[in-house]
N, C-alpha and C positions, 0 to 999 in steps of 0.2 A: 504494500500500500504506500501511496507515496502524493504530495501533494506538488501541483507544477500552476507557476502563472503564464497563462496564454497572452502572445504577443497579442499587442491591438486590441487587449479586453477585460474590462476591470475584473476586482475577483481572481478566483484563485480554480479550478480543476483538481477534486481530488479521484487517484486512479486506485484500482483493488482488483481483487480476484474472485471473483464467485463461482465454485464449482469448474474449480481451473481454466473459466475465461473469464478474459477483461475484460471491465468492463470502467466507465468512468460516472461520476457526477459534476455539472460545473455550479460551481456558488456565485452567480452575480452579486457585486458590492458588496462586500466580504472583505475583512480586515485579513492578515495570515496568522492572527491569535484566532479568529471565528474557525476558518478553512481548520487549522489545527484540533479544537474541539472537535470539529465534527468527526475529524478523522478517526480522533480517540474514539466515540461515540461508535462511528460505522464501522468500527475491528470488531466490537463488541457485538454488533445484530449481526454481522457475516459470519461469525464464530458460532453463534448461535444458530442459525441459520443451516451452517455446512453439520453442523455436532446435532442440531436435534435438540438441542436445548431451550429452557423457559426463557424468555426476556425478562429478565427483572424489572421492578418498577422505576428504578433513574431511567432506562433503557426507554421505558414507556411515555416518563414524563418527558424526555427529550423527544421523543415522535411529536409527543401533542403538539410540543412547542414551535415548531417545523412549519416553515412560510408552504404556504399551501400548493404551490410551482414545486417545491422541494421536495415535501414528502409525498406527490404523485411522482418525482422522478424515480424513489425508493421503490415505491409502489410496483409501478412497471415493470421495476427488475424483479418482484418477489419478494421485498424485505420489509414489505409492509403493508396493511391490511388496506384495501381502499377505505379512504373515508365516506362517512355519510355525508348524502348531498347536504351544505347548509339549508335551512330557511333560507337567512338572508346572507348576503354578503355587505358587509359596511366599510364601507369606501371613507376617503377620508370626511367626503364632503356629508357623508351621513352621519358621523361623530361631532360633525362642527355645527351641524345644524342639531344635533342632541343636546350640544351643548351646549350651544348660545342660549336654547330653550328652557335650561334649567338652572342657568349660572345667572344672577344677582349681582353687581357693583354698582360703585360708583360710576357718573358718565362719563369720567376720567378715562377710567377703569374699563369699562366697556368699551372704550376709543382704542385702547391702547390692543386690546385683546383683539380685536377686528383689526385693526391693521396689520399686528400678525399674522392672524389668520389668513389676510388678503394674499402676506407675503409667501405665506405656505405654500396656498390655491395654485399662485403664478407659480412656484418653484416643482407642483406637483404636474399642473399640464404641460409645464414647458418639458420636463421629463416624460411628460405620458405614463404618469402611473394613476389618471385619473378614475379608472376603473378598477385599481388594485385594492385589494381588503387589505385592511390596515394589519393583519395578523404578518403580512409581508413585508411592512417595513421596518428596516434595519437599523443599526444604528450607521453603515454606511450613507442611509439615505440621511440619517440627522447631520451627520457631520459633513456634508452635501451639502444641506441648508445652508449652514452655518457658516460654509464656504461660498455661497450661492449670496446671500447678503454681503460678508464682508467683500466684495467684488462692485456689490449693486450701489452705486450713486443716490442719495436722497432726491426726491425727483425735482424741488425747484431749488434747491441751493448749488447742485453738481456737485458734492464732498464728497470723497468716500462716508459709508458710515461708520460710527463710531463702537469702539468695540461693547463699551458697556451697553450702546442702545443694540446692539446684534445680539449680546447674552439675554438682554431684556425682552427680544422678541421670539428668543429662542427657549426661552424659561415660559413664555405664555403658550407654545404650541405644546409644550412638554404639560404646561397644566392642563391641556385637554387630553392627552393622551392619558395622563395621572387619571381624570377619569373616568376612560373610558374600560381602565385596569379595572377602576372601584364597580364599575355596573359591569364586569365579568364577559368583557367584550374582548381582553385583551390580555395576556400573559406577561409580558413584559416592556417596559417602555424606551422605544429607539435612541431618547433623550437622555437616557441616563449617562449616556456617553460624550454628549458635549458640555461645556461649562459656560452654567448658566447665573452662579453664583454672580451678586450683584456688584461691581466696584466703581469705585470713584470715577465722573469723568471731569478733568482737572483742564480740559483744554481749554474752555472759556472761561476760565474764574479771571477774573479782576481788578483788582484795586479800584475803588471805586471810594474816592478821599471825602470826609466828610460837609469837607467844605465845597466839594462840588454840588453835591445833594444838596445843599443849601440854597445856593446859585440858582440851581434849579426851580428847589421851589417860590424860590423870592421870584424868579421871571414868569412863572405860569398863571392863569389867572383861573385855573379850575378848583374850588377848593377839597374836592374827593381826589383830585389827583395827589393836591399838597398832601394831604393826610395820607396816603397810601405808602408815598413815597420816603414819608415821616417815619411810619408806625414799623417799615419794613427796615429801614436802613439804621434808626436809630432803637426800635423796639423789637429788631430779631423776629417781627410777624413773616410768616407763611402768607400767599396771597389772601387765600381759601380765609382766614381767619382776620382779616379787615373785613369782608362779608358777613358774617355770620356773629359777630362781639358787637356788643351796646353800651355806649356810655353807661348806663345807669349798672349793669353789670360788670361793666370790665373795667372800667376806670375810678381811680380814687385817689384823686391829687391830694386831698388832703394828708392821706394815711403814706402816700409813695408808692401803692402798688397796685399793680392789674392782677386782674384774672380774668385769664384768658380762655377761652372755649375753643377747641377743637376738634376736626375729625381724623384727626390723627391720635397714636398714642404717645403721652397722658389725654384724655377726652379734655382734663382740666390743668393748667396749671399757674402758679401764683413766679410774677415778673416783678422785678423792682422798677418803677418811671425811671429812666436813666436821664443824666443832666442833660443831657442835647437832646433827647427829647420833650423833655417839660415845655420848652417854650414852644412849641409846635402843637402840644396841646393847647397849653392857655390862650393861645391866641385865635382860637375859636370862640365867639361869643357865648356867655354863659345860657342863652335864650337858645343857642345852636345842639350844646350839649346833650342831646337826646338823641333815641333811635342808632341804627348802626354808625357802627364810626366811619363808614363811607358806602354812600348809597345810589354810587353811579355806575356800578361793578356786582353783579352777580357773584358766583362760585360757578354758575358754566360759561359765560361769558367769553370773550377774549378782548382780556382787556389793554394782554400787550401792545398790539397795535394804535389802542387808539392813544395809550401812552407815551409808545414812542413817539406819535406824530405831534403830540404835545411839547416832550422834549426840542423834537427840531425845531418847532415853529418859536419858541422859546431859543433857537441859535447855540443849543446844544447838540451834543451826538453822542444817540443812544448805544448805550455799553450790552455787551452781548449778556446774554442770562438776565435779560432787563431785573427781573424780582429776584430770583436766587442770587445770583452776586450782592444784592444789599443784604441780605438775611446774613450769605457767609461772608462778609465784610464785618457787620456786628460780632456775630461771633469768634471771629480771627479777634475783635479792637479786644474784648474781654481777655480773651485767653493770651491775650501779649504780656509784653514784659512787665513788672510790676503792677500785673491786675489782679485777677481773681482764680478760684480754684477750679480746675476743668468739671469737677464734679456738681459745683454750683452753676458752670454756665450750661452746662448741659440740662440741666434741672429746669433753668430758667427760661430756655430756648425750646425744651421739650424734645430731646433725644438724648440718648446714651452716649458716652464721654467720647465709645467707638466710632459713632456716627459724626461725631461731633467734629475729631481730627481727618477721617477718612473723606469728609464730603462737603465739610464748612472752614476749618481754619484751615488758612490759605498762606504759600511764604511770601515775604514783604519784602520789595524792593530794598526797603531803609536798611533793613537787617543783615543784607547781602553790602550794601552801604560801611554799616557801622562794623560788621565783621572784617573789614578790610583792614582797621584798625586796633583789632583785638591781638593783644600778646600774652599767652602766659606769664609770661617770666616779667 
């Protein structure tokens, strides 16, 4: 028995001897660790086979498992029972339409989940496996994918994309596949084999000085944009949570601190008014102070754009990650040099200390500056 890769053809050809002729099987999209198993596996049912002997049950649970193309190739030759016709065969496009139907988020969340999907769909007909039952794909086919986006261009900016949004949208086809395990459609999932875990993406973070944000707001004439722009850069808000907090709830200049409401986790948490932010509050009329802290912004909304056209028209120029760069701009100013304890700002900002360096503090010009300077001795 012996395993060979065929020129001009992905996958691997494993060869054997049945009843002293040869005979072969080929593995499309097959790693030479897969081609390897199987081979283990198919010494074991030929052996069986030629001797007369029972299959054991690994023997068996590796039949089930067997892309359905594969185990009629077995089939054919004698080394395996035909299967029963399915009912149905569930293709990918019938998992994703199980899914969509059953799965609940946010419309963030929902957005996000469709647009991978879409990216699937294109990667699955461009392939032609839009007719295959999903018991057939591989992790070949995942790591296809995964090669298949990072290649693909975002379609109006022309960038490659980015690695973390490729893990992200490779983590969202893997949660339908997750499950399609769980409702018993499926043995094991392709996706376990690309990495989908989430990491920082650091390419647009930047400095974003607080006296620009100033500037800014002193040139605009909108006052939900000021306060947006306030509550985020100098109070570490999430977009989502300028929407959703009430002065009468979230604010309490007197005492110095907020509470904040969120749909993120902590649902709640308690902020100290930082000094450059205070005056950004109070200068809201106290007849003003009711209702949301800004009321020209939804939480589905898209409110970047009509921000940025604010900024321009204002003879600025909008900084990429319009909201997130101020949130991790606040968070970087805390956790700098003689400030406060990463466990507090984390607290304060509403993530763990993890998230807090991995995705919000940022390194500083100044510091690569004043390091030039530094001697031990």
């Amino acid at each position: 028995m012996s395993i060979q890769k065929p020129k001009n053809r992905n996958g691997y050809k494993v060869r054997f001897y049945l009843n002293k002729k040869q005979l072969s099987v080929y593995l499309p999209s097959v790693t030479k660790r897969q081609a390897e198993d199987f081979e283990r596996f198919l010494k074991q049912l030929v052996a069986a086979k030629e001797t007369g002997g029972i299959i054991d049950s690994r023997i068996s649970q590796w039949l089930s498992t067997l892309p359905e193309k594969t185990y009629e190739k077995l089939a054919s030759k004698g080394l395996a029972p035909e299967r029963a016709v399915a009912v149905t065969r569930m293709t990918w496009a019938d998992i994703q339409r199980a899914f969509n139907d059953q799965f609940f988020g946010k419309p963030s969340t929902m957005a996000q989940h469709h647009q991978a999907q879409r990216d699937f769909t294109d990667f699955v007909s461009l392939n032609k496996k839009d007719k295959m039952s999903i018991t057939e794909f591989n992790e070949g086919d995942a790591k296809a994918f995964a090669s298949f986006l990072n290649k693909r261009s975002e379609s109006q900016r022309g960038k490659p994309m980015a690695v973390a949004t490729v893990r992200k949208r490779c983590s969202r086809v893997k949660q339908v596949f997750k499950w399609a395990i769980e409702n018993g459609m499926l043995e094991r999932n392709p996706f376990d084999a690309v990495a989908t875990a989430s990491i920082p993406n650091k390419a647009n973070d930047l400095e974003v000085p607080a006296s620009l944000v100033n500037d800014v707001i002193a040139a605009i004439d909108c006052p939900d944009a000021k306060m947006l722009l306030a509550l985020c850069r100098f109070g570490g808000f999430r977009y989502n949570e300028t929407c959703i907090n009430t002065w009468e709830d979230c604010i309490d200049l007197e005492s110095g601190w907020m509470r904040i409401r969120s749909n993120k986790t902590p649902p709640v948490r308690d902020c100290p008014i930082f000094a450059d932010l205070r005056p950004h509050l109070e200068a809201v009329p106290e007849s003003e102070r009711t209702g949301l802290l800004q009321k020209r912004w939804s939480v589905e909304s898209n409110q970047r754009t009509q921000l940025a056209k604010m900024i321009k028209r204002a003879g600025f120029e909008p900084w990429p990650k319009l909201i997130q760069n101020l949130r991790a701009n606040r968070a970087t100013d805390l956790v700098g040099p003689n400030a406060f304890p990463p466990q507090d700002v984390a607290q304060w900002l509403g993530h763990d200390i993890k998230v807090l360096y991995q995705h919000y503090a940022m390194s500083l010009s100044r510091n690569a500056t004043a390091a030039m300077n530094f001697s031990a001795t």
